[in-house]
SELO-585868 format. One record per residue: x, y, z of N, C-alpha, C in turn. Coordinates in steps of 0.05 Angstrom, whole numbers, plus 5000, padded with zeros to 4 digits. Layout:
<gufis>
X;Y;Z;X;Y;Z;X;Y;Z
...
</gufis>
This chain:
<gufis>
5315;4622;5190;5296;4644;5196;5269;4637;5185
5245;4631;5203;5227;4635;5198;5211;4656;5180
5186;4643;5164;5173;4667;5150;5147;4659;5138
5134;4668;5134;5108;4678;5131;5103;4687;5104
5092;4678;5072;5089;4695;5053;5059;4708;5053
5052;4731;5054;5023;4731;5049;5015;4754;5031
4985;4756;5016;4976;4771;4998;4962;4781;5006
4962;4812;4998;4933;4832;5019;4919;4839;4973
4909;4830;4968;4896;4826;4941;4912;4838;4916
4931;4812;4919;4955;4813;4909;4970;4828;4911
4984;4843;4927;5002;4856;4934;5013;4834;4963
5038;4835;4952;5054;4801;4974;5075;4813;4977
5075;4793;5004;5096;4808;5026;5103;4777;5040
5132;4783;5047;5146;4759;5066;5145;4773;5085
5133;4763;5114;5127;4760;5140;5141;4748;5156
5160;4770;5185;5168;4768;5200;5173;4772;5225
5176;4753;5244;5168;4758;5270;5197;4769;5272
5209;4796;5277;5236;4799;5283;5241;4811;5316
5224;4817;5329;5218;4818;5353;5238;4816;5372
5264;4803;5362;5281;4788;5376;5306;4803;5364
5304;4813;5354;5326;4829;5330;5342;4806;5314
5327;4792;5297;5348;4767;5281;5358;4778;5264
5345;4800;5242;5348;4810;5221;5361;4838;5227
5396;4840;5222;5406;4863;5233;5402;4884;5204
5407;4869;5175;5407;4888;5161;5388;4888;5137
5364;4906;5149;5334;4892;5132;5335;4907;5110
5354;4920;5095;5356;4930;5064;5364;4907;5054
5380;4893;5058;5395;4876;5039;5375;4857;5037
5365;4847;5066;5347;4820;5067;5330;4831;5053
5309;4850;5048;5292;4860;5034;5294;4848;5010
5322;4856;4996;5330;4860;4968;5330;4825;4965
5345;4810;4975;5350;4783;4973;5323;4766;4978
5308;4770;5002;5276;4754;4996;5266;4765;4977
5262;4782;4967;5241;4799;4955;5251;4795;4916
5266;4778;4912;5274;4774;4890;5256;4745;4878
5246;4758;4851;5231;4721;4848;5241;4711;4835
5274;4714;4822;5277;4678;4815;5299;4670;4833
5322;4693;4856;5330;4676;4880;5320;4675;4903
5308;4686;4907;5288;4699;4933;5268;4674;4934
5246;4689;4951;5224;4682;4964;5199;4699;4939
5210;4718;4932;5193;4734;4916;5164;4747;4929
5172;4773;4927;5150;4787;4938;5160;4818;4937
5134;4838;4942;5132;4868;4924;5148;4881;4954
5150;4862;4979;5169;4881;5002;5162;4865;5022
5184;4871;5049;5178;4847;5064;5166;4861;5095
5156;4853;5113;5138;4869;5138;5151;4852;5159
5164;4866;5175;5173;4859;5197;5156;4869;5234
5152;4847;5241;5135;4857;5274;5163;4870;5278
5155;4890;5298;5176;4892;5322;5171;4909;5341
5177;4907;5367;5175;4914;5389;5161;4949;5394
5147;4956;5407;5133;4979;5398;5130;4994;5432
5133;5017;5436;5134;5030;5468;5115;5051;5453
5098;5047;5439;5071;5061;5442;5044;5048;5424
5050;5023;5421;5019;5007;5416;5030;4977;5421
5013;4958;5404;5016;4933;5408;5035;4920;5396
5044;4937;5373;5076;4923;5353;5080;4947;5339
5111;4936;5327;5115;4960;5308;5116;4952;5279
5098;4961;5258;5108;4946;5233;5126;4959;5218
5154;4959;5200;5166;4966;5188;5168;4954;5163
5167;4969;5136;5164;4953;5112;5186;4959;5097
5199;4944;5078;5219;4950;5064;5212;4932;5035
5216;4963;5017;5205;4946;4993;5231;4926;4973
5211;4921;4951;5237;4898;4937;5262;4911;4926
5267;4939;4939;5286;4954;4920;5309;4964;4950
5291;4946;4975;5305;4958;4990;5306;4974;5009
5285;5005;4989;5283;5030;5013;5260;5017;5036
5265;5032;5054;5239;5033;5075;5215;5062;5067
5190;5042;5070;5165;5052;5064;5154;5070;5091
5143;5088;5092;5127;5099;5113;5107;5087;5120
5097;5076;5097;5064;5062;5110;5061;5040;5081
5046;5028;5081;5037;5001;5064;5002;4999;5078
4988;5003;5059;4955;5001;5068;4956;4968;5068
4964;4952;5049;4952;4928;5041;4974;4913;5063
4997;4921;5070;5021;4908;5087;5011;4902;5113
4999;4931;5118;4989;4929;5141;4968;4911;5156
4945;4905;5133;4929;4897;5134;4939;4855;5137
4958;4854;5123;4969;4826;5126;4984;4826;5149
5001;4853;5156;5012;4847;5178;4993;4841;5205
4972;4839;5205;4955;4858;5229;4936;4817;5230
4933;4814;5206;4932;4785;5206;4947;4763;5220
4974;4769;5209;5000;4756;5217;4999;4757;5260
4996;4780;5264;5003;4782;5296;4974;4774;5308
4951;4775;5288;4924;4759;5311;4937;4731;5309
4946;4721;5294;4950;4698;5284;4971;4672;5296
4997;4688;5311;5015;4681;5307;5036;4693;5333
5021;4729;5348;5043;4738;5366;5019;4734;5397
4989;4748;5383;4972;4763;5407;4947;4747;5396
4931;4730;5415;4898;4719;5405;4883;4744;5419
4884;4761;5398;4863;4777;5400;4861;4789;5368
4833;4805;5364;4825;4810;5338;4834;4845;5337
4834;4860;5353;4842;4892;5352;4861;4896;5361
4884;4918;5332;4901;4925;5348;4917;4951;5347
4929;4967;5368;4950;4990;5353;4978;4986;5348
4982;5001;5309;5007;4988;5310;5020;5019;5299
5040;5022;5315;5054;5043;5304;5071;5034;5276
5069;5056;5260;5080;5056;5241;5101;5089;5233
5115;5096;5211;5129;5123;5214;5097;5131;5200
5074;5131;5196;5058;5143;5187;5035;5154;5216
5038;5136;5245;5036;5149;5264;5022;5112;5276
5007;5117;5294;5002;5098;5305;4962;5092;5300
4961;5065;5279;4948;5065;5272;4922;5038;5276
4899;5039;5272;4891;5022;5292;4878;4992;5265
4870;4968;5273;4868;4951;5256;4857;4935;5267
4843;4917;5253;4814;4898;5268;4818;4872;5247
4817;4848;5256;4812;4829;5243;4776;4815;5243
4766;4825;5225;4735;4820;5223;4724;4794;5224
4713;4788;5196;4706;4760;5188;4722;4754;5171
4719;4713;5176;4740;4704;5145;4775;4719;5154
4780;4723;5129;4808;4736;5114;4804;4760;5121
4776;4783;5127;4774;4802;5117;4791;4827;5141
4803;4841;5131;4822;4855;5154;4815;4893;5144
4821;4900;5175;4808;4933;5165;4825;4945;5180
4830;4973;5169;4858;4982;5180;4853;5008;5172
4861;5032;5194;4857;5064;5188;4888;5059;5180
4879;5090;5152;4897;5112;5154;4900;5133;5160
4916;5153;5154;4915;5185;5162;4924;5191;5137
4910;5215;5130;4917;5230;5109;4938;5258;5118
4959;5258;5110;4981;5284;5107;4980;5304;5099
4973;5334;5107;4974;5346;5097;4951;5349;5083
4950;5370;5063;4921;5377;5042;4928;5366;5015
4910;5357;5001;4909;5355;4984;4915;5372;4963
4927;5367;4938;4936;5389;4917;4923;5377;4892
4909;5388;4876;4881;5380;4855;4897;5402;4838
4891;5381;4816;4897;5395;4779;4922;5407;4779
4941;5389;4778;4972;5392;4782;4975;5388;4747
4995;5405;4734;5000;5400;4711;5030;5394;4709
5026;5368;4693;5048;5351;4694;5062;5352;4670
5077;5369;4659;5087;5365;4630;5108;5339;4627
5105;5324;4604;5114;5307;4604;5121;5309;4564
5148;5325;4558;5151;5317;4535;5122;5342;4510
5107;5329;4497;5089;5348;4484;5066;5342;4498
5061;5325;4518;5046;5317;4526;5047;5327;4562
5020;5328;4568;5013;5341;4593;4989;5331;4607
4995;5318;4625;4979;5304;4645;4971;5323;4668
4940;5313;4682;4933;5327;4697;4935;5311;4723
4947;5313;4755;4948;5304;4770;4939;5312;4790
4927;5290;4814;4918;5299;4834;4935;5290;4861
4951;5305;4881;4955;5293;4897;4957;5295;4920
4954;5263;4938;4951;5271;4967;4972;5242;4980
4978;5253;5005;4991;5238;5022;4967;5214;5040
4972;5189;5034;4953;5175;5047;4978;5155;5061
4998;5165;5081;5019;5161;5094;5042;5158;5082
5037;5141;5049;5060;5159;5028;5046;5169;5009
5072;5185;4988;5048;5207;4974;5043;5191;4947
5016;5208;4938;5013;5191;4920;5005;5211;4890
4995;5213;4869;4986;5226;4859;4973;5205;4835
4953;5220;4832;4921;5200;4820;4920;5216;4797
4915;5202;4775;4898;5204;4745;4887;5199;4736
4855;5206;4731;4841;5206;4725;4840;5193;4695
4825;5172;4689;4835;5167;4660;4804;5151;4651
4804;5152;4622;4774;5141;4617;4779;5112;4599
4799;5099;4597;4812;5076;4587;4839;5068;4598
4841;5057;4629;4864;5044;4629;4884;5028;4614
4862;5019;4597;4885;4994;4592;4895;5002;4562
4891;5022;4555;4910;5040;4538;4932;5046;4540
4937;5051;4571;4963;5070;4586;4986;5053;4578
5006;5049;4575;5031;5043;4576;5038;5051;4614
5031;5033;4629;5042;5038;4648;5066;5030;4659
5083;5017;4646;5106;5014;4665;5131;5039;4643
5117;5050;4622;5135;5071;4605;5120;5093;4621
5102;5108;4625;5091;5127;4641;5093;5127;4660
5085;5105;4682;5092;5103;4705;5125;5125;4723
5151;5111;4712;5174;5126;4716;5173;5161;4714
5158;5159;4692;5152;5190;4683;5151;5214;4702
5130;5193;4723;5110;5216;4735;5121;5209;4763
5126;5185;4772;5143;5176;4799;5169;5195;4803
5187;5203;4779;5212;5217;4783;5212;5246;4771
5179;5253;4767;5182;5282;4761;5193;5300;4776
5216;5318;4766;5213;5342;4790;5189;5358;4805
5175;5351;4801;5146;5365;4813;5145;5351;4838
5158;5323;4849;5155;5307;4867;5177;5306;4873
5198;5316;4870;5226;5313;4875;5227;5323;4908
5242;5313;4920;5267;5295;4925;5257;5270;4933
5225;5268;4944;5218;5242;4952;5207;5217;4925
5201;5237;4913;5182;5221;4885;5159;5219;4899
5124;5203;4876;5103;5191;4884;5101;5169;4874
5091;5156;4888;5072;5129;4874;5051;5139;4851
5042;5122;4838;5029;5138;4811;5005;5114;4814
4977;5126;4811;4955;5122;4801;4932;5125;4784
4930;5108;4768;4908;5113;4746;4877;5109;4750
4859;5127;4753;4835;5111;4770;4812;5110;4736
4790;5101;4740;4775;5109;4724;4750;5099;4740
4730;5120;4737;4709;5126;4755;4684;5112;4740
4675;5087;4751;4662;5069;4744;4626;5081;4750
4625;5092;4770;4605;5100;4786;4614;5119;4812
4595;5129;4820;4600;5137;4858;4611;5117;4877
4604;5095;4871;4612;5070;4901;4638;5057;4875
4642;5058;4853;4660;5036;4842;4688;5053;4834
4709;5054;4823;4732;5054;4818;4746;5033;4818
4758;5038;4781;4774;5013;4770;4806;5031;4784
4833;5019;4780;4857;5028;4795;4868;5018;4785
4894;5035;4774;4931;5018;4759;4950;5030;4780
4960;5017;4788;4987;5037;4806;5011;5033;4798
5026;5049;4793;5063;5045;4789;5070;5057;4815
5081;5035;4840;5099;5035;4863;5121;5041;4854
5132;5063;4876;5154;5075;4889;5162;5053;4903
5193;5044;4895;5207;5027;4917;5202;5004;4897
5186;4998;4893;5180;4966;4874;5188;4969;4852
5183;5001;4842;5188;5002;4816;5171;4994;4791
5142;4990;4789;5138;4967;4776;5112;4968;4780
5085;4967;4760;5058;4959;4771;5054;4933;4795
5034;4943;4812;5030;4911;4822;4997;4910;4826
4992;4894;4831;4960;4885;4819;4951;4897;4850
4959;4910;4861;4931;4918;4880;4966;4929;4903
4948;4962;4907;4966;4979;4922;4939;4987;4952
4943;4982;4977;4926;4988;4995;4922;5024;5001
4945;5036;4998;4942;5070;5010;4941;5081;4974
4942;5066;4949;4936;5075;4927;4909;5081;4911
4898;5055;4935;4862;5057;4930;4852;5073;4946
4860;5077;4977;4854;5103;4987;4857;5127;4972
4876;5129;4967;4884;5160;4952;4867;5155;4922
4858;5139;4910;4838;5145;4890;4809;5154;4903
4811;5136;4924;4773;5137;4929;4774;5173;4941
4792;5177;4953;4795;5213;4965;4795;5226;4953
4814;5231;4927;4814;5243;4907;4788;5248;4894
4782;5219;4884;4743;5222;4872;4732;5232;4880
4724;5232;4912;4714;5245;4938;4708;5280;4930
4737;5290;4928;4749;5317;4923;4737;5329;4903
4740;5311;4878;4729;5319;4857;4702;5317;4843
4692;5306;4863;4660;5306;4863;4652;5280;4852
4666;5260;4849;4660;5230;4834;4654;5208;4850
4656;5207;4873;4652;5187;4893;4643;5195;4924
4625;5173;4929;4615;5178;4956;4627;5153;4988
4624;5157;5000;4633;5133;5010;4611;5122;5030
4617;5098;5025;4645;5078;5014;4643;5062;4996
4667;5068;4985;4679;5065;4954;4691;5042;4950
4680;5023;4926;4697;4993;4932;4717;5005;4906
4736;4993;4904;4765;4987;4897;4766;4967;4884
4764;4964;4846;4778;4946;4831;4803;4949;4837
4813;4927;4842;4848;4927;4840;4853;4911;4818
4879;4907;4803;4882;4895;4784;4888;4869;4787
4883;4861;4805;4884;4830;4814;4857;4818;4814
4834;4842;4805;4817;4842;4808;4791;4830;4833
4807;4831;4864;4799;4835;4877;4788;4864;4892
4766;4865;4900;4754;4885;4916;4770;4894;4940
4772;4927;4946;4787;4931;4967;4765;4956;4979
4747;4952;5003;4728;4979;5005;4749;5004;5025
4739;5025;5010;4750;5051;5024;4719;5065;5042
4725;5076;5080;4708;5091;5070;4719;5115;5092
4699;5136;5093;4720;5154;5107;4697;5177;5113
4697;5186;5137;4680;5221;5146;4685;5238;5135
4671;5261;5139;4673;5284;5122;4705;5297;5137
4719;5308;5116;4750;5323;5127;4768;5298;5130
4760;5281;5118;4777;5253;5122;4793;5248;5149
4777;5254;5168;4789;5254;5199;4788;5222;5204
4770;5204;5190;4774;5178;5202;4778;5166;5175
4791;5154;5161;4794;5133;5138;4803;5102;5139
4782;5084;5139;4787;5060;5126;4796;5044;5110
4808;5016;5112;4816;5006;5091;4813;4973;5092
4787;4966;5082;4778;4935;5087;4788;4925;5058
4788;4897;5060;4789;4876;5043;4804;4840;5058
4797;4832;5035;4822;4795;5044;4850;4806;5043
4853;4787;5062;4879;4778;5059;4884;4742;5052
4906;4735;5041;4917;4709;5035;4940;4705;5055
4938;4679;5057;4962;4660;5067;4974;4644;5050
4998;4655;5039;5003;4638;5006;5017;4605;5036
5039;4611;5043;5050;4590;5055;5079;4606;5082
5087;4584;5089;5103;4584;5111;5133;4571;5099
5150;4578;5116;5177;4565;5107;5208;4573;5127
5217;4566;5121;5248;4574;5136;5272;4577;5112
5278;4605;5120;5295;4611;5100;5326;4609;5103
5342;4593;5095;5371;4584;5103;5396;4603;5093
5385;4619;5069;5405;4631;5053;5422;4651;5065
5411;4671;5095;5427;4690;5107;5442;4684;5112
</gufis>
């Protein structure tokens, strides 16, 4: 089985053309590439496949297994992967379970990709945690997310807080992804994320920097468009209209390498 490893700024994904249905049971394969010391190693894997209402369909399944509704940065590699490799062209629609979404391969690496935001936003959520009480903001930017405002990241204990706030009952039955932003300026935002499904910080979340730059937006801290420290410390720009009716999501992508995988 063919594959594809690639990085949307640092957040990595194994790439597959499954089109053909090779891969009957993509939890397990998920769990087995997506392992880094027997695997291929990577935060979930993106599969093309056949689509009866745009140009492909992408489906993601993270390293733990579940299937994702949407991946901002997945997308953005996947959308690479098919100018690259299925369709020579630079624009495309790709349905996703977050709806059918549209994506452009620019200049360079650089790849841009809408989301949709779910629903309304929910601001100054109080999160008790123990004697301690966090304030949360949250919105669905195709999965949900909820944002924290914080004035020293690298204080946080994030992979002990992280769980905290991902498996609160306040988010129960689905859980959130968890984000730490800290508001650099109007155009800047630094970003920590603890992923749902990964389990685990990873150095740059694509629908986690959206949901910071919106949130800021909300709360009167940011204007757009908003560039995105990620902790990979690559740049990721957000930008988006008023009522967030149209939202963006530019940055690189990487081509770590190519390979054929024998182990299934």
């Amino acid at each position: 089985m063919k594959f594809v490893k690639m990085s949307g700024s640092g957040n990595d994904f194994v790439v597959i053309d499954n089109r053909k249905g090779i891969i009957k049971n993509r939890k397990s394969t998920a769990i087995t590439l997506c392992d880094r010391k027997f695997g291929v190693g990577a935060d979930g894997i993106l599969l093309v496949e056949d689509s009866e209402k745009a140009d492909f369909r992408m489906r993601i399944f993270n390293s733990d297994g579940s299937e994702a509704e949407m991946c901002g940065n997945g997308l953005r590699c996947i959308v690479r992967f098919v100018s690259g490799n299925v369709y020579r062209k630079k624009s495309f629609l790709v349905e996703t379970k977050a709806g059918v979404l549209e994506g452009f391969v620019e200049k360079g690496q650089n790849i841009r990709v809408q989301l949709n935001v779910s629903g309304g936003a929910k601001l100054n959520i109080k999160i008790p945690l123990g004697k301690t009480t966090l304030t949360g903001h949250f919105i669905n930017t195709g999965v949900p997310h909820t944002v924290i405002v914080a004035d020293d990241m690298e204080k946080i204990e994030l992979e002990k807080a992280g769980p905290l706030v991902r498996y609160h009952k306040l988010f129960a039955p689905k859980g959130t992804n968890v984000d730490w932003i800290r508001i650099v300026d109007k155009k800047h935002i630094k970003i920590r994320t603890y992923e749902r499904g990964v389990e685990a910080e990873t150095l740059s979340c694509g629908t986690g920097s959206v949901a910071g730059a919106l949130i800021g937006n909300l709360l009167g801290m940011t204007v757009s468009p908003v560039s995105i420290i990620a902790r990979s410390g690559e740049i990721l720009r957000v930008s988006f209209n008023e009522g967030f009716k149209k939202v963006y999501l530019e940055g690189k992508t990487q081509l770590s390498f190519k390979g054929e995988w024998i182990g299934l």
